[in-house]
VOPAGU-2260 file (C-alpha; in pm, 1 decimal, decimal comma):
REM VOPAGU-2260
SITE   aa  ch    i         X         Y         Z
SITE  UNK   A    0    2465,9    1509,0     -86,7
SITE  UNK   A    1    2529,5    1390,2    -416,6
SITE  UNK   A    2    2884,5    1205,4    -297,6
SITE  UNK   A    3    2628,0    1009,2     -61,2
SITE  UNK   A    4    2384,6     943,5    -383,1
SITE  UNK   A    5    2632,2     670,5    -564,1
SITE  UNK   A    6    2529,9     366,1    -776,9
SITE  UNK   A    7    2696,6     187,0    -509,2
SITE  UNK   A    8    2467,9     260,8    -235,7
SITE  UNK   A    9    2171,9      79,0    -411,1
SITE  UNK   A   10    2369,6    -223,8    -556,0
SITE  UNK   A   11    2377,1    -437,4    -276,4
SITE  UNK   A   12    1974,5    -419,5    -261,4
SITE  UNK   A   13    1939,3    -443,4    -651,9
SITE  UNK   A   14    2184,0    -803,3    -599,1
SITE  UNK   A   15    2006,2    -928,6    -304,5
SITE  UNK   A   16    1654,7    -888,7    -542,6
SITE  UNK   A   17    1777,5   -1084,1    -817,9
SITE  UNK   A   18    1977,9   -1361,6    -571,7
SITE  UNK   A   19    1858,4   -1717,5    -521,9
SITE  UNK   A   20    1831,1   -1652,7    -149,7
SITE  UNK   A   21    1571,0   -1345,7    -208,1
SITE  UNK   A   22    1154,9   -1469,1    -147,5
SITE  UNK   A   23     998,7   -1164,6    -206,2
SITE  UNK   A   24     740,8   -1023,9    -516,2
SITE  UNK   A   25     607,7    -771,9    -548,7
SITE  UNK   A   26     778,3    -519,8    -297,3
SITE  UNK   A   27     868,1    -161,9    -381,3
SITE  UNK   A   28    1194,7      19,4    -176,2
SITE  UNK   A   29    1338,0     384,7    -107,3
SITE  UNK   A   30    1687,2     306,3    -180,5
SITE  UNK   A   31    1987,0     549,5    -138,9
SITE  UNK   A   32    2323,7     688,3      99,5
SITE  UNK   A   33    2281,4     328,5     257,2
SITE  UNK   A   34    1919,5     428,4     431,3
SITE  UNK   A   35    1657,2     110,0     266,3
SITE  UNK   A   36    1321,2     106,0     328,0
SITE  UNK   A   37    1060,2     -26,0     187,1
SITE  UNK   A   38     757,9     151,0      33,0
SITE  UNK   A   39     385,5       4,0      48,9
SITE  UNK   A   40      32,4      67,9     -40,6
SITE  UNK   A   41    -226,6      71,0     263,0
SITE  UNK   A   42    -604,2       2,9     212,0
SITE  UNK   A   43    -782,4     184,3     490,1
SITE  UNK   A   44   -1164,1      18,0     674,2
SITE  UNK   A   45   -1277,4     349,0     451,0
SITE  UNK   A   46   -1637,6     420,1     435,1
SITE  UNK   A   47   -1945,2     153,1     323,1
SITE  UNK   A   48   -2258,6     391,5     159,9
SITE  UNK   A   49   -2446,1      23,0     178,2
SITE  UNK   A   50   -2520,4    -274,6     -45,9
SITE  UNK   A   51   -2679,7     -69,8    -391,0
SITE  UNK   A   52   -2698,4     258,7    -270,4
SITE  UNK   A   53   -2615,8     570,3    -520,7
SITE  UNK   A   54   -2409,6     747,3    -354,9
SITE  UNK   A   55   -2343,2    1103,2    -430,0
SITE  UNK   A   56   -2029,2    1374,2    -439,5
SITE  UNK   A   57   -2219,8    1486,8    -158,4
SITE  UNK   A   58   -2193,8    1166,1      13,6
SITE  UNK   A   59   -1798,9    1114,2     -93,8
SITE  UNK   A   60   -1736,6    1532,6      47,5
SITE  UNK   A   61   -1924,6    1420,4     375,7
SITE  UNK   A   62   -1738,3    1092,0     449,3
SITE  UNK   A   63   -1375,5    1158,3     314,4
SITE  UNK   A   64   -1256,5    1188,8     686,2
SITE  UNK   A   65   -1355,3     808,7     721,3
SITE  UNK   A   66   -1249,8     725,8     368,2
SITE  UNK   A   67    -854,4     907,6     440,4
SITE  UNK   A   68    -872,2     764,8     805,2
SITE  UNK   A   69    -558,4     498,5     835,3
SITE  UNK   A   70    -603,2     387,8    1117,7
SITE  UNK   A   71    -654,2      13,5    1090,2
SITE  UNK   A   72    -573,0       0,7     745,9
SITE  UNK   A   73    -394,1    -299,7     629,3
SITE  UNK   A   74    -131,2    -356,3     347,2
SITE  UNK   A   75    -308,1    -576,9      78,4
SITE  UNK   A   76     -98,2    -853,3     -61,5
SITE  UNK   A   77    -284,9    -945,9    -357,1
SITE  UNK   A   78    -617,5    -829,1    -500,6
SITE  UNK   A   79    -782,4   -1094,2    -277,1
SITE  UNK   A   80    -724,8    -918,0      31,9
SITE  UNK   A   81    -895,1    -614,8    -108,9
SITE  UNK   A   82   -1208,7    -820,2    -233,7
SITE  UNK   A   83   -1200,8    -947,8     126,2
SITE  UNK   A   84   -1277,2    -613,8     245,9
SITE  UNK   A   85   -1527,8    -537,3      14,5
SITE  UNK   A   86   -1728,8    -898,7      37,1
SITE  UNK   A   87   -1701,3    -834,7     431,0
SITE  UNK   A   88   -1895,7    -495,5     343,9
SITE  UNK   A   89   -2126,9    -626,7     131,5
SITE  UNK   A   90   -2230,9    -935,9     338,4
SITE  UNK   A   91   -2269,1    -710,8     584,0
């Protein structure tokens, strides 16, 4: 495994990053034996308790299946897309 694990196998990846011709920020990859793939952070619908409601570690144990479920979850590009989702909660 370690043949397939060389220095070489991430260069090309590390030189496109730095190049002229690369546009992208902020991106995170899996890099190595020639398999690339990019690695992201998904922000699920979750769970809204309501606007000013205490919620409890009750209420965080009851809920968790709707605050781990991914489906629908989207891959926030900036901090804005996240305050989307909450302002959308909150506004109701």
């Amino acid at each position: 495994m370690a043949s397939n694990l060389e220095p070489t196998t991430v260069t090309p990846l590390a030189c496109y990053l730095v190049s002229e011709a690369c546009e992208l920020s902020h991106e995170v990859f899996s890099v190595g034996g020639g398999r690339f793939a990019r690695v992201f952070v998904g922000l699920t619908p979750g769970w809204f308790a309501g606007k000013g409601k205490a919620v409890s570690l009750e209420d965080v144990r009851d809920h968790l299946g709707q605050i781990m479920d991914e489906k629908s979850y989207i891959v926030p590009k900036s901090i804005g897309d996240e305050m989307r989702v909450i302002a959308k909660d909150l506004m109701g």
